[in-house]
TIRO-180046 format. One line per field, with one value per residue: residue number from 1; residue in one letter; x, y, z of N, C-alpha, C, O in turn. Coordinates in steps of 0.05 Angstrom, whole numbers, plus 5000, padded with zeros to 4 digits. Layout:
<rs>
seq: [NUM ...]
type: [A ...]
n.px: [X ...]
n.py: [Y ...]
n.pz: [Z ...]
ca.px: [X ...]
ca.py: [Y ...]
ca.pz: [Z ...]
c.px: [X ...]
c.py: [Y ...]
c.pz: [Z ...]
o.px: [X ...]
o.py: [Y ...]
o.pz: [Z ...]
</rs>
This chain:
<rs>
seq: [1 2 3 4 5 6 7 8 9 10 11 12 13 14 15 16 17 18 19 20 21 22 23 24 25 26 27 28 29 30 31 32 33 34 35 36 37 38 39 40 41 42 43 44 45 46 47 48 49 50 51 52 53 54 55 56 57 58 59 60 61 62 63 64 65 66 67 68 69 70 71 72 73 74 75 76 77 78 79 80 81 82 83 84 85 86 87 88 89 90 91 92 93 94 95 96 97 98 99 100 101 102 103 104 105 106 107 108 109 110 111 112 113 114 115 116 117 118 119 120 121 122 123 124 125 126 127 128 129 130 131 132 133 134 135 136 137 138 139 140 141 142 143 144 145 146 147 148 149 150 151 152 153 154 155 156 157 158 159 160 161 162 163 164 165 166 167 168 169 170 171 172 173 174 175 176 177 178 179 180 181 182 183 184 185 186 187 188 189 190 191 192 193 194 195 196 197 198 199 200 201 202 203 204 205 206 207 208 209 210 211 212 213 214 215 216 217 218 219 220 221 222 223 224 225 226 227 228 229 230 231 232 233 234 235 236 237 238 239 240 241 242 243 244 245 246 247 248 249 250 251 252 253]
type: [X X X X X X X X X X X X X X X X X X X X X X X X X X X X X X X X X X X X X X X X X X X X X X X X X X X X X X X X X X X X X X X X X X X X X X X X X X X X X X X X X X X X X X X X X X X X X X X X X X X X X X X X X X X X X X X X X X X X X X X X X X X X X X X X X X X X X X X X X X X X X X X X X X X X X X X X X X X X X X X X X X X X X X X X X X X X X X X X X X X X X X X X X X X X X X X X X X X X X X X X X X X X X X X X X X X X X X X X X X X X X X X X X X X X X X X X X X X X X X X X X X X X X X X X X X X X X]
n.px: [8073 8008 7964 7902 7867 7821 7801 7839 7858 7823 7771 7703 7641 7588 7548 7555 7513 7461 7435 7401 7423 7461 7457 7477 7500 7532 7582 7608 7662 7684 7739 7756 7741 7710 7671 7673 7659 7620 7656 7693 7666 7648 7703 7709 7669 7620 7546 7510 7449 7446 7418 7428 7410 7357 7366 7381 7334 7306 7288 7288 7291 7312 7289 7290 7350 7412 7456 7483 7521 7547 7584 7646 7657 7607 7568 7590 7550 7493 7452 7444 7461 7418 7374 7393 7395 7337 7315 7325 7297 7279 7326 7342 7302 7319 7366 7358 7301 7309 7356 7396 7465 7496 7545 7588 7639 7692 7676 7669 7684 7663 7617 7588 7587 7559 7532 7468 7430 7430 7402 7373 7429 7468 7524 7558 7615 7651 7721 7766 7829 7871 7901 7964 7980 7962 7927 7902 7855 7829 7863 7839 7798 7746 7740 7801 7824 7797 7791 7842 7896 7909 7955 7971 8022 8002 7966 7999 8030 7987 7947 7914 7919 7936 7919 7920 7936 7886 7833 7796 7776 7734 7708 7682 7649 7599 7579 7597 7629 7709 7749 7793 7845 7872 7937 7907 7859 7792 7779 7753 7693 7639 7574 7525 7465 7396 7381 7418 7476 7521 7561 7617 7667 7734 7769 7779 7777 7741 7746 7808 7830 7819 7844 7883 7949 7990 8022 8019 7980 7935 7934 7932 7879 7852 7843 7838 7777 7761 7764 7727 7679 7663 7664 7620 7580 7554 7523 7525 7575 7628 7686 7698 7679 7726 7786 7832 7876 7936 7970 8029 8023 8008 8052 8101 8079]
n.py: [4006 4029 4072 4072 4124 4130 4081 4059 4096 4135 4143 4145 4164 4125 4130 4162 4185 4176 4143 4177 4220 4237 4238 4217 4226 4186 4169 4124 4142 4164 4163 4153 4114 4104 4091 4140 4167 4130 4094 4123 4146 4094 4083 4117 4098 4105 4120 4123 4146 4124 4157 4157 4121 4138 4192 4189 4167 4215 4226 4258 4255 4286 4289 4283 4283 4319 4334 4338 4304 4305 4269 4276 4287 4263 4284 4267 4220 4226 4220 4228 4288 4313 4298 4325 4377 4374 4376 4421 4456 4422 4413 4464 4480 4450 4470 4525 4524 4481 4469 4447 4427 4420 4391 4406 4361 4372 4374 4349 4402 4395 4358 4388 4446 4504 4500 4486 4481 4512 4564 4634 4676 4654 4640 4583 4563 4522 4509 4493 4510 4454 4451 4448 4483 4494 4537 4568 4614 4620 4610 4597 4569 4517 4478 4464 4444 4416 4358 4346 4384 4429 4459 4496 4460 4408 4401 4392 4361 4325 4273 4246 4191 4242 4284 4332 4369 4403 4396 4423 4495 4548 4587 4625 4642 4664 4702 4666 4654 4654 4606 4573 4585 4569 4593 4654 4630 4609 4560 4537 4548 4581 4585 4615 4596 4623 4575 4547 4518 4512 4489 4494 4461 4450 4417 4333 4305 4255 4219 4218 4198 4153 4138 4154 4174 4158 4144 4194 4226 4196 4192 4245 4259 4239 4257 4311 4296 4278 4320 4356 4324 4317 4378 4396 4369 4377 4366 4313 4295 4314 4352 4330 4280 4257 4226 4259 4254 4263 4300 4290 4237 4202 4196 4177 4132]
n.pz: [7809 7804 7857 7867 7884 7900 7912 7944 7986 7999 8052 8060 8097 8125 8097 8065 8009 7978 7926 7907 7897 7868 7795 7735 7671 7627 7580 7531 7496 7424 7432 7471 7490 7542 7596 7637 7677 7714 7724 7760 7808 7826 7838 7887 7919 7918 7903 7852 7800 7732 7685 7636 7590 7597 7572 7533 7505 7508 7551 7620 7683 7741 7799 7867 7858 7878 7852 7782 7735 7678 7633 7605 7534 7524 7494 7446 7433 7399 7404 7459 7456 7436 7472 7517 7500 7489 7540 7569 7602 7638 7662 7681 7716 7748 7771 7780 7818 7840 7869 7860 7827 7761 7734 7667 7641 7596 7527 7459 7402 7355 7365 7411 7408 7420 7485 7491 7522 7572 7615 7599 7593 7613 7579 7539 7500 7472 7439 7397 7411 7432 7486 7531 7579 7644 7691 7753 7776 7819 7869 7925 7916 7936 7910 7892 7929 7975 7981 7968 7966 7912 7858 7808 7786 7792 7747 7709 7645 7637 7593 7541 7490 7434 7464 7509 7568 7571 7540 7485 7493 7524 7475 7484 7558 7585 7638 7679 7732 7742 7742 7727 7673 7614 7574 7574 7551 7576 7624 7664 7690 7745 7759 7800 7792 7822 7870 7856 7816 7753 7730 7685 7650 7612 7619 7624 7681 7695 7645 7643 7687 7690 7627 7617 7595 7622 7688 7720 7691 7708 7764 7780 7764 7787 7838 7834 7812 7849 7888 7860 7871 7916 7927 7894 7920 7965 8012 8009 8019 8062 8080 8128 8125 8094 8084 8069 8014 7990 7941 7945 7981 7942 7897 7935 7925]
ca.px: [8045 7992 7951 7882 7862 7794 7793 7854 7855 7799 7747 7673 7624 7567 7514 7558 7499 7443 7433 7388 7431 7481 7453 7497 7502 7561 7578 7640 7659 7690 7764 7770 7722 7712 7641 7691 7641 7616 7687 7703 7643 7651 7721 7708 7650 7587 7529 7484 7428 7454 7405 7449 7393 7323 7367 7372 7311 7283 7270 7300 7276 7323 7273 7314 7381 7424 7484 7473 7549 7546 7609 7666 7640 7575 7548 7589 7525 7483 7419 7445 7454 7384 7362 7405 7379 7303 7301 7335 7275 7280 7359 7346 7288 7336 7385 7347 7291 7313 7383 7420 7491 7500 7571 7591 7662 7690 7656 7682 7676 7654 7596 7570 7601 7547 7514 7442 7414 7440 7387 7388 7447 7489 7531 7588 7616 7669 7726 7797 7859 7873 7931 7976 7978 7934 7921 7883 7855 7822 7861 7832 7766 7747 7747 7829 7831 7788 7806 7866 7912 7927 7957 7984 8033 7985 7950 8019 8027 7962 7943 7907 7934 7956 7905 7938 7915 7867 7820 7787 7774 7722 7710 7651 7635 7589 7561 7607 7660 7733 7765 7819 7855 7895 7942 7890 7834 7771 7772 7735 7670 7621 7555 7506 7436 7378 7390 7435 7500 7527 7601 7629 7694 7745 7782 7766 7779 7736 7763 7830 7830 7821 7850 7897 7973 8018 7999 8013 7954 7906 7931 7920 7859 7834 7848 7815 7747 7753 7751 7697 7651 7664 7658 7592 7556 7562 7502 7531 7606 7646 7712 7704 7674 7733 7812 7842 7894 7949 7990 8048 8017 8002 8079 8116 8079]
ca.py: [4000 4052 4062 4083 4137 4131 4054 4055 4117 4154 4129 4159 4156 4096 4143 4191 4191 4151 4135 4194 4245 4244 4225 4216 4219 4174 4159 4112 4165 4142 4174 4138 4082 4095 4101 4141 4183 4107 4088 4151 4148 4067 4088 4133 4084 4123 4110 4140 4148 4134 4160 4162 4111 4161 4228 4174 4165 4233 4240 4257 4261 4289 4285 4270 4292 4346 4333 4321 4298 4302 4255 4284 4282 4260 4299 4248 4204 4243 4228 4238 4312 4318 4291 4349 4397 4366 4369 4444 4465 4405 4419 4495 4482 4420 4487 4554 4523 4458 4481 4433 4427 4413 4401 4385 4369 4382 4363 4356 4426 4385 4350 4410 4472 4514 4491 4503 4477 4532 4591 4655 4697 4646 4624 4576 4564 4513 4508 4486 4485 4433 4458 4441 4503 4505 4566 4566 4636 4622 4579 4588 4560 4490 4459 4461 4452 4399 4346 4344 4414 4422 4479 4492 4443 4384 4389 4387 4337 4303 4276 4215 4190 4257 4307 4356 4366 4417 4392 4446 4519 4567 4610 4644 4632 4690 4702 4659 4670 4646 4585 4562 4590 4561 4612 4669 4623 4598 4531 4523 4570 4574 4611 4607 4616 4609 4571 4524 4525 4504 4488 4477 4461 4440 4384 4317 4297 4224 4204 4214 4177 4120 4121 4174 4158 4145 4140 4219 4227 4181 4200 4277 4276 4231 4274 4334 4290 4273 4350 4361 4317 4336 4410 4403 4349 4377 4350 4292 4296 4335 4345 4310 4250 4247 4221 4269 4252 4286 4293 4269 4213 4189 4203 4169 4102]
ca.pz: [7807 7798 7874 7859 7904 7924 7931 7974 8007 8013 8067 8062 8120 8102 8092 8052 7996 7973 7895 7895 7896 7848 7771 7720 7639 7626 7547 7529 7466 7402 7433 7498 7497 7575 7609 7659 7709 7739 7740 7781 7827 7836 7847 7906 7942 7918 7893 7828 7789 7717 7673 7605 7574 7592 7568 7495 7490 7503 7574 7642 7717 7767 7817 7881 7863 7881 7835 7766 7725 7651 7631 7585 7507 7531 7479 7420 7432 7385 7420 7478 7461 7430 7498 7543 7491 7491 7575 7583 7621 7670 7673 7695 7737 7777 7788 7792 7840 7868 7891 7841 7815 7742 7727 7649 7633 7567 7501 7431 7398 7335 7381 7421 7404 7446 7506 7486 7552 7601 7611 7591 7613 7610 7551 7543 7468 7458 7406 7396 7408 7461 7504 7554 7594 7657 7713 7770 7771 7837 7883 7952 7915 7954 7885 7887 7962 7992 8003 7957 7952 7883 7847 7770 7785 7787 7722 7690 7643 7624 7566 7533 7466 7428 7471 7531 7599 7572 7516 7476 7512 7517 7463 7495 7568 7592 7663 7694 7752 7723 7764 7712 7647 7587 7561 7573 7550 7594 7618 7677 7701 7758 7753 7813 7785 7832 7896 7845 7799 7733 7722 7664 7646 7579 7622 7628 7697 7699 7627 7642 7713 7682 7620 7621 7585 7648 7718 7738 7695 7718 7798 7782 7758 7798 7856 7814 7801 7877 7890 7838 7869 7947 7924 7893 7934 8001 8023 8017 8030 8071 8091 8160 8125 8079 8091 8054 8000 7973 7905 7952 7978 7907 7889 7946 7929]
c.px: [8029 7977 7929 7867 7844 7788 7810 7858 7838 7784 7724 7661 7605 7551 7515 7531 7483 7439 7417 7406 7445 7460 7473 7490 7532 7560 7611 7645 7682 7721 7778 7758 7718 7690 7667 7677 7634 7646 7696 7685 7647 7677 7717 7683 7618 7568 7513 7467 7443 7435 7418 7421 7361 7338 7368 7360 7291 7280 7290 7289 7297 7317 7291 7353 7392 7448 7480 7508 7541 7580 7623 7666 7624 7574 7565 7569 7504 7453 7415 7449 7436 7368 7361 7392 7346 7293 7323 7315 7277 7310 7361 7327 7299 7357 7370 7323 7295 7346 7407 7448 7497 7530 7574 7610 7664 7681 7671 7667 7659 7619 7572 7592 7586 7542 7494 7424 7413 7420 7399 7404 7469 7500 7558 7588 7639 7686 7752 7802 7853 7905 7937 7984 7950 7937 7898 7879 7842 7827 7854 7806 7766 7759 7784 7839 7822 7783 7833 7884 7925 7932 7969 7993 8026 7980 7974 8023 8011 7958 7925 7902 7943 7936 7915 7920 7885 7858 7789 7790 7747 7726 7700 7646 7628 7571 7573 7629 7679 7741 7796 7821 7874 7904 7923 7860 7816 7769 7750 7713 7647 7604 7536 7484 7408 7392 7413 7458 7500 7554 7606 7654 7703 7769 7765 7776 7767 7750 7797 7844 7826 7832 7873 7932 7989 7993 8001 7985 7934 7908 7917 7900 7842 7831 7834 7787 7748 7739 7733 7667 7650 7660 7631 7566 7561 7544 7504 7556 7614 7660 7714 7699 7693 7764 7826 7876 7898 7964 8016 8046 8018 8039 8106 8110 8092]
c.py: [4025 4046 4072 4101 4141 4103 4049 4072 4136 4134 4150 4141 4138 4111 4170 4210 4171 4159 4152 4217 4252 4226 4235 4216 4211 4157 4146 4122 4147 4147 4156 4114 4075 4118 4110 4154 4155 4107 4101 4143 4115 4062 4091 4119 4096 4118 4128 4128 4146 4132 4168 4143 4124 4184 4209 4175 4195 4250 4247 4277 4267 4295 4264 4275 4311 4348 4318 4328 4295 4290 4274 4267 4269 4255 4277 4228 4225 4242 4235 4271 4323 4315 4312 4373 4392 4381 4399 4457 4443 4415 4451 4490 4468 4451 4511 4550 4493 4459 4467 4438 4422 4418 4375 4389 4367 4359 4368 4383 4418 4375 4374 4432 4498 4493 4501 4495 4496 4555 4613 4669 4676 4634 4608 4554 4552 4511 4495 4518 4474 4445 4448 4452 4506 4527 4565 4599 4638 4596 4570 4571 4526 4471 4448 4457 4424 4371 4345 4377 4407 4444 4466 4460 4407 4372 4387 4364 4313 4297 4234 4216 4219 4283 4312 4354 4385 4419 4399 4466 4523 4590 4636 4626 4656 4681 4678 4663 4643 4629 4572 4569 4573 4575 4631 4658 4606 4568 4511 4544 4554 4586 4603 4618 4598 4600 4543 4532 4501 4512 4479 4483 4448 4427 4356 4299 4257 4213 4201 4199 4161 4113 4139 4161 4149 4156 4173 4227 4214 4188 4229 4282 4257 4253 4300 4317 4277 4298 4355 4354 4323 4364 4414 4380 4356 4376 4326 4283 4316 4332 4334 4281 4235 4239 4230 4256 4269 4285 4273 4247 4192 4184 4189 4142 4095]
c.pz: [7815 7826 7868 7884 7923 7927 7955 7997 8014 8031 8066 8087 8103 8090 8076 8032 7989 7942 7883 7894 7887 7824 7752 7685 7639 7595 7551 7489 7455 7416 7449 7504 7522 7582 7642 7682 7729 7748 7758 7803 7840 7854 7881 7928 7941 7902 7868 7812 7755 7703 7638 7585 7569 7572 7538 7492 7497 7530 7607 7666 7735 7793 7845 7883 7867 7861 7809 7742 7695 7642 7598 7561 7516 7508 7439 7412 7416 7397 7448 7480 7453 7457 7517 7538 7497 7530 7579 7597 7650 7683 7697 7714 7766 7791 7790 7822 7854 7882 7880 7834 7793 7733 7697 7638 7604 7546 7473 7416 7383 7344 7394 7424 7432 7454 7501 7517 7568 7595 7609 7604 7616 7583 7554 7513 7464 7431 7411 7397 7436 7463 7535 7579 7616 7685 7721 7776 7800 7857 7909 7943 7925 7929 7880 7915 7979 7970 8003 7949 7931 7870 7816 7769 7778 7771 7698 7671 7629 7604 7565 7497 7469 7443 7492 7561 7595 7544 7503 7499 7497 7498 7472 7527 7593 7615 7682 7713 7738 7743 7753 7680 7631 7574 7557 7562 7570 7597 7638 7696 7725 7757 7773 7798 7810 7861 7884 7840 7782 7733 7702 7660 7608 7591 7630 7652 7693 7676 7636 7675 7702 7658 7604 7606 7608 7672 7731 7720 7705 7750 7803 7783 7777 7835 7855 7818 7835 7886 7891 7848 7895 7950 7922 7901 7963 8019 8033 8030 8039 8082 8111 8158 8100 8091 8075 8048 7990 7959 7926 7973 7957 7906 7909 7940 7895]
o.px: [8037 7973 7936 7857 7844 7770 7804 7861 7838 7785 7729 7666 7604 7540 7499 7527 7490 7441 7413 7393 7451 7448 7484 7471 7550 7545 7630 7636 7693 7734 7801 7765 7720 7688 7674 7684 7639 7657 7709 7697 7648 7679 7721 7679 7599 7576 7506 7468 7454 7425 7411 7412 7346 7323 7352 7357 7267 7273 7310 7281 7302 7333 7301 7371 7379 7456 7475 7516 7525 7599 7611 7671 7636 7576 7553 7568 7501 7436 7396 7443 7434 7348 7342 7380 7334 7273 7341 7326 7277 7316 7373 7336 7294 7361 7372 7323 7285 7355 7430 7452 7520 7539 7569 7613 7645 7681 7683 7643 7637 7600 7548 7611 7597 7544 7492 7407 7392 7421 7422 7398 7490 7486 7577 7572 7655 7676 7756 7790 7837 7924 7922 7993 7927 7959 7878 7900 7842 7814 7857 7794 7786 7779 7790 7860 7838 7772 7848 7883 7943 7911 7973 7980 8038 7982 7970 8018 8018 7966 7925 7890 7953 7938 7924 7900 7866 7868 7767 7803 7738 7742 7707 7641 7641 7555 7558 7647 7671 7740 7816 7803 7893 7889 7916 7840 7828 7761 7739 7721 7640 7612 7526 7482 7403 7409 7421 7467 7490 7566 7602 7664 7688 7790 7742 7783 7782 7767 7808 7867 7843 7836 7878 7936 8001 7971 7986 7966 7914 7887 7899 7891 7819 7811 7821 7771 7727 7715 7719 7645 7630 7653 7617 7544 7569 7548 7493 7558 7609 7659 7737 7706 7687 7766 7837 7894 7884 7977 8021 8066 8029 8047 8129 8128 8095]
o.py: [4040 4022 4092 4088 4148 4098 4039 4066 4151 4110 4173 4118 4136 4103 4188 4234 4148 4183 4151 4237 4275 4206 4257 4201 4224 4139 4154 4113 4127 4128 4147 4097 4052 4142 4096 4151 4156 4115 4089 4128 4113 4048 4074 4129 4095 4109 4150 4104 4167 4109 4187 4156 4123 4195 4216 4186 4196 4273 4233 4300 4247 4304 4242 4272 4329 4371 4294 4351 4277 4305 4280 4243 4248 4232 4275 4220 4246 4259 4244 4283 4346 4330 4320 4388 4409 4390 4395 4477 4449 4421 4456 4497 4471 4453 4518 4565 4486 4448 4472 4462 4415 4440 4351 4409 4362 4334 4388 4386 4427 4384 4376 4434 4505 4472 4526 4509 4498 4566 4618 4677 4685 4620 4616 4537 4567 4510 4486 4539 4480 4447 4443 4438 4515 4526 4562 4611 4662 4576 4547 4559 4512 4457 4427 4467 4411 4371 4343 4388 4391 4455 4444 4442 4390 4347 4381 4343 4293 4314 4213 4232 4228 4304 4291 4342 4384 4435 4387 4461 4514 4609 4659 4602 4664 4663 4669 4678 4622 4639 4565 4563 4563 4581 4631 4672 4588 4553 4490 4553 4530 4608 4582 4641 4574 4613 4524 4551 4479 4534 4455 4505 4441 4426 4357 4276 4238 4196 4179 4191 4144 4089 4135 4137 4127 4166 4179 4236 4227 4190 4236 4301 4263 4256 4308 4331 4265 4302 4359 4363 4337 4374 4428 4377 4341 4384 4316 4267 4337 4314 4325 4263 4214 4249 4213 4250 4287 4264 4249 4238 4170 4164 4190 4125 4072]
o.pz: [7832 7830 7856 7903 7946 7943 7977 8020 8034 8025 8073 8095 8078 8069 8071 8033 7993 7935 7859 7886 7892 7831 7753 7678 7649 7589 7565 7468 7464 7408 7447 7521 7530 7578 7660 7705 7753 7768 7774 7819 7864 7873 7897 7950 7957 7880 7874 7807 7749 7702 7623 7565 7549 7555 7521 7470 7492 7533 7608 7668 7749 7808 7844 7899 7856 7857 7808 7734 7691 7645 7577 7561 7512 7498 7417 7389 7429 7398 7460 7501 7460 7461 7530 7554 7510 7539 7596 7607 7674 7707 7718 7736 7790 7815 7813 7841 7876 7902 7885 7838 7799 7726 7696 7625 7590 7548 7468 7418 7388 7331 7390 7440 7453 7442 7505 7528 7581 7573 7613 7626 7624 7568 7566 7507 7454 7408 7433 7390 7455 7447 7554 7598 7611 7696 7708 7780 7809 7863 7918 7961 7920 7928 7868 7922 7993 7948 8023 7927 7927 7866 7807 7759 7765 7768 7674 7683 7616 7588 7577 7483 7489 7431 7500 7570 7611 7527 7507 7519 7476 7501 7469 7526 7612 7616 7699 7706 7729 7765 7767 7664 7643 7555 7533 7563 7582 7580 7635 7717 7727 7750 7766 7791 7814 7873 7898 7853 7787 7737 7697 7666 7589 7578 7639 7646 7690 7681 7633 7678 7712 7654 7580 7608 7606 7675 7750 7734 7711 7762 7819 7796 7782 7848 7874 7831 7840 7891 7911 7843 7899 7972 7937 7891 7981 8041 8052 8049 8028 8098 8114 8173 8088 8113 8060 8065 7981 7960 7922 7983 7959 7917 7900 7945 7888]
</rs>
């Protein structure tokens, strides 16, 4: 039996975050049919803002949040990436002057090839192939560290139906520092701009927690999208208010 990591073993303090401070875009895409960022977040005891129905119709307020999650293929909702595109001025103003986080995992190349949202100086230009090869190019970074230590070894493996642990790469992703490769290609970038940052990546951590082919994917990544969100909400979480789990925890049960 599969244990689910952040309902049974993580503990958060009560007051880890309040519903303002994480907002969410969460799409259930034609691939995986899983609104998977709540699932993740409901997973782990936390609360958000899901604004997936304002960025449809046009509009979006992140007024209040520090952490703003764009869910893996999002952008297959077609108004939802007219929306991300429409509000790239609110997106950069939430990270260059309110101190924001914008992290958006990978996107069908087909769907959003660029990222036209991200200001100037930064670029990041998805494409195929989807590969199975992943490298941590920076592993003291917290992101691979807190709460869960995870190296190469981890992301071994993954897949849902016939796609790999690492679906699409960077063709182009300029002005960012390097955190993880695929056979020499870009898969996961950080770029502080402002008193903020923008992460983007070409895995899909929340989709494949939940709906991942076997249970070492759905444990891995959930362990990964535990990371992910303790790395860049540290306003709200931090390592003293978490019960850190580890791959062999997961693996003895």
């Amino acid at each position: 039996m599969r244990i689910r990591a952040c309902a049974v073993l993580m503990c958060l303090v009560a007051t880890a975050a309040s519903a303002e401070e994480i907002a969410i875009v969460d799409v259930a895409d034609q691939w995986t049919l899983s609104a998977a960022v709540t699932l993740s977040l409901e997973d782990m005891g936390l609360p958000f803002d899901d604004l997936t129905g304002d960025v449809e119709g046009g509009s979006l307020n992140l007024s209040g949040a520090v952490l703003f999650i764009i869910s893996s293929m999002a952008t297959n909702n077609a108004a939802v990436h007219q929306g991300l595109d429409d509000n790239a001025q609110v997106i950069q103003d939430f990270v260059q002057g309110g101190g924001g986080v914008v992290i958006e995992t990978t996107q069908a190349d087909q769907n959003e090839a660029n990222v036209d949202w991200l200001p100037t100086g930064l670029t990041a230009v998805r494409s195929d192939p989807d590969q199975a090869e992943f490298t941590i190019e920076e592993p003291a970074h917290m992101l691979f560290n807190v709460p869960n230590e995870l190296t190469d070894a981890e992301f071994v493996g993954w897949g849902h139906q016939g796609w790999p642990t690492v679906w699409e790469v960077f063709a182009t992703l300029d002005g960012f520092d390097i955190l993880a490769t695929s056979a020499g290609k870009n898969v996961i970038g950080e770029a502080a701009v402002g008193s903020g940052k923008y992460v983007m990546m070409c895995i899909a951590p929340d989709k494949y927690a939940q709906v991942g082919n076997d249970d070492n994917t759905k444990d891995m990544a959930t362990l990964f999208f535990q990371n992910m969100v303790t790395t860049y909400l540290p306003q709200a979480v931090s390592p003293e208010g978490l019960a850190t789990t580890t791959w062999a925890d997961l693996r003895l049960r």
